[in-house]
KEKE-3310 file (N, C-alpha, C; in steps of 0.2 Angstrom, whole numbers, plus 5000, padded with zeros to 4 digits):
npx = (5167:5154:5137:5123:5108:5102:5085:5077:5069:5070:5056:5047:5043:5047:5038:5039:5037:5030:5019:5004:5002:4994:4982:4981:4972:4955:4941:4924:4912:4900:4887:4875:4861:4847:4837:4839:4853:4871:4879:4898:4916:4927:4927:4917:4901:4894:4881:4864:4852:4836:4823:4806:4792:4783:4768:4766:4763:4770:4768:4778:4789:4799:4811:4819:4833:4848:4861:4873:4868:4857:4840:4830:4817:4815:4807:4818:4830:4843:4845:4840:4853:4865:4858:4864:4877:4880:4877:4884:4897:4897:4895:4907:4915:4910:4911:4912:4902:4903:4916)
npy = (5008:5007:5014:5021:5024:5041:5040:5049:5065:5083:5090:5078:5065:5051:5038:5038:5049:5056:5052:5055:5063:5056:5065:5074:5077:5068:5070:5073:5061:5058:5045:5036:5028:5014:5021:5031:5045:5044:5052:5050:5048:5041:5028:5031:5035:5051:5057:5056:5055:5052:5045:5049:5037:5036:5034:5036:5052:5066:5082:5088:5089:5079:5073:5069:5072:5070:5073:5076:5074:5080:5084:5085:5091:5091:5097:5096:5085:5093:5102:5096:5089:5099:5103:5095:5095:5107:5107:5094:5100:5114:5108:5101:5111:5116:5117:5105:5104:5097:5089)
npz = (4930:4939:4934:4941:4932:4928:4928:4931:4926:4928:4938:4940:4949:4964:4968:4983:4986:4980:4989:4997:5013:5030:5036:5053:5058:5062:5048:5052:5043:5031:5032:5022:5025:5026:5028:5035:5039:5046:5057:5056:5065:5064:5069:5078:5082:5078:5079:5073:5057:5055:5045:5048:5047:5033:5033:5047:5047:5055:5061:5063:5057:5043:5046:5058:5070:5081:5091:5101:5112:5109:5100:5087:5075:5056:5040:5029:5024:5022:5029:5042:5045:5045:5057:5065:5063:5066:5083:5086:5083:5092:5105:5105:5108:5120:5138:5151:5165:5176:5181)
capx = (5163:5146:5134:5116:5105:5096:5077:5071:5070:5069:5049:5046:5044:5046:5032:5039:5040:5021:5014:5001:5004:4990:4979:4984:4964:4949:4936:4917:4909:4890:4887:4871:4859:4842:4828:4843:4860:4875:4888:4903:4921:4931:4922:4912:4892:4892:4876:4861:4844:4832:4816:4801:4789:4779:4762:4763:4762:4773:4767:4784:4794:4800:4814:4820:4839:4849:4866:4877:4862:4850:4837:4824:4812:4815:4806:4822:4837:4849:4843:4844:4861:4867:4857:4867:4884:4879:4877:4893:4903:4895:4895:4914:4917:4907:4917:4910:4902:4905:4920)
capy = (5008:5006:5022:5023:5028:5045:5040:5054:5072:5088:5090:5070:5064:5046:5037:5038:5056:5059:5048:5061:5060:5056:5070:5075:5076:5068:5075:5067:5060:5057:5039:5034:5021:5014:5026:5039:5044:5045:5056:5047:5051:5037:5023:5034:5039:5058:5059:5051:5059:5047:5048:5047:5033:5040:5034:5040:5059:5068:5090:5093:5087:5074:5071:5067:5073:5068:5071:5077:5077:5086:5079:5089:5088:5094:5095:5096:5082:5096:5107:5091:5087:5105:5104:5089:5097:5114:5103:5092:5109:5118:5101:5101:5119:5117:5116:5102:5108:5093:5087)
capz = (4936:4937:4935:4940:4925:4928:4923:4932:4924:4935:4938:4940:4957:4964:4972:4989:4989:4979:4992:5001:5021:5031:5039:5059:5061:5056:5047:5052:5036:5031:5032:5022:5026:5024:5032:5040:5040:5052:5056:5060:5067:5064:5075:5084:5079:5082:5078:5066:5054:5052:5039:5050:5043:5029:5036:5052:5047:5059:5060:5068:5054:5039:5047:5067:5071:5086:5092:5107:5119:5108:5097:5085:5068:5050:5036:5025:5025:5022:5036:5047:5042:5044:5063:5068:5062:5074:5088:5085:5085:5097:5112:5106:5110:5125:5142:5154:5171:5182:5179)
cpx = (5156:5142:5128:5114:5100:5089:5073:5072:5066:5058:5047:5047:5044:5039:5031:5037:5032:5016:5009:5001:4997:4988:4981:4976:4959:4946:4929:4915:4902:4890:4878:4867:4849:4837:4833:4849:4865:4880:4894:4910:4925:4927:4916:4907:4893:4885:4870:4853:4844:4825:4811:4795:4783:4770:4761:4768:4764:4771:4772:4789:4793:4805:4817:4830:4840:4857:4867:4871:4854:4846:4830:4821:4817:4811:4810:4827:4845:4848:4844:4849:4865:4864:4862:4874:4886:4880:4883:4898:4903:4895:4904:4918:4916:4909:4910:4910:4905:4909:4927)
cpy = (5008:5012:5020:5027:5033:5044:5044:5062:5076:5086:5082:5069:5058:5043:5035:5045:5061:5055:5054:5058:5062:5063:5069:5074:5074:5073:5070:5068:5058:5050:5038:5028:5022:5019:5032:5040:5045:5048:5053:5052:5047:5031:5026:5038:5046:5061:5055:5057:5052:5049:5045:5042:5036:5039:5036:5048:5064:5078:5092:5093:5081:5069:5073:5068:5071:5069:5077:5081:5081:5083:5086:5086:5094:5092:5097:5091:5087:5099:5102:5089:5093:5105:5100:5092:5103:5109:5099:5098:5111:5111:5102:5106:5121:5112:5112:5104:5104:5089:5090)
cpz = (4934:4939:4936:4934:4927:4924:4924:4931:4929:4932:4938:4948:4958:4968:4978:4991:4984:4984:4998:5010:5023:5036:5048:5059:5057:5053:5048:5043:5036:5029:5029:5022:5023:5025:5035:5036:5044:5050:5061:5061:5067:5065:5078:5081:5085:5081:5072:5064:5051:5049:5045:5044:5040:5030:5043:5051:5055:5057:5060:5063:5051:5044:5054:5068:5078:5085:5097:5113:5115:5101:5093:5079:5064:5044:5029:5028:5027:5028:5041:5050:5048:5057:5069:5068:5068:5079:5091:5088:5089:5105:5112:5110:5118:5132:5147:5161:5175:5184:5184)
residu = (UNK:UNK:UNK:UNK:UNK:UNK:UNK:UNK:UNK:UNK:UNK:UNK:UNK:UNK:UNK:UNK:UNK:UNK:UNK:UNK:UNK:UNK:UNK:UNK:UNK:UNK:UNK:UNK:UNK:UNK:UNK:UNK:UNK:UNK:UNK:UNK:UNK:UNK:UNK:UNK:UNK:UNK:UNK:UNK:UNK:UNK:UNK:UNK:UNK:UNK:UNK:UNK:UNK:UNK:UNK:UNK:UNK:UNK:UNK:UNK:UNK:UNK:UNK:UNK:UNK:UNK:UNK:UNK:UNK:UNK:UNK:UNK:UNK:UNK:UNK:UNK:UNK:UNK:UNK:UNK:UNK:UNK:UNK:UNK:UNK:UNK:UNK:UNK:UNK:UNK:UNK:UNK:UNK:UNK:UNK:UNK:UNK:UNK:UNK)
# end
C-alpha cells in the first residue's frame, strides 16, 4: 500500500497554518510626504501636519496640524503628530449631537 512520508517533525508547522490572519481592525498609519504628513485609515485621510514655508516666519508654530474639525500650530513634528492622534481618538469617542 501506499504510505505518506512524514516530512514534518513535531514543532514544524506548514505554511497554511504559519500563515498570520488578518487584523479584525485597522490601525491608522503615518504617511510621509513632501512638506507634511498624513494620517491615513485605510483610504480615508484622518488628518494631515504640514511644514509651514520657511520664509514666511510663522510665531504660532513650524508646523500647522489639522484633523476632525480642529486645526492648530507646532513648533515640534512630534508634538503635531501626537495633536492629530488626540483629536482622531477624541472625535471618535465623541457622540454626534444632531443626528
Amino acid at each position: 500500500m501506499f504510505e505518506r512520508p512524514h516530512s514534518l517533525n513535531q514543532g514544524q508547522t506548514t505554511f497554511m497554518t504559519a500563515k498570520k490572519k488578518k487584523s479584525a481592525r485597522q490601525k491608522p498609519i503615518w504617511e510621509r510626504a513632501y512638506q507634511g504628513h498624513a494620517y491615513w485609515l485605510g483610504k480615508k485621510k484622518l488628518g494631515k501636519v504640514t511644514l509651514l514655508i520657511a520664509h514666511n516666519v510663522d510665531p504660532r508654530g513650524k508646523y500647522r496640524w489639522e484633523a476632525a474639525g480642529r486645526a492648530g500650530f507646532s513648533d515640534a513634528l512630534e508634538k503635531a503628530k501626537s495633536a492629530v492622534e488626540l483629536a482622531v481618538s477624541t472625535a471618535d469617542k465623541q457622540l454626534d449631537l444632531f443626528k
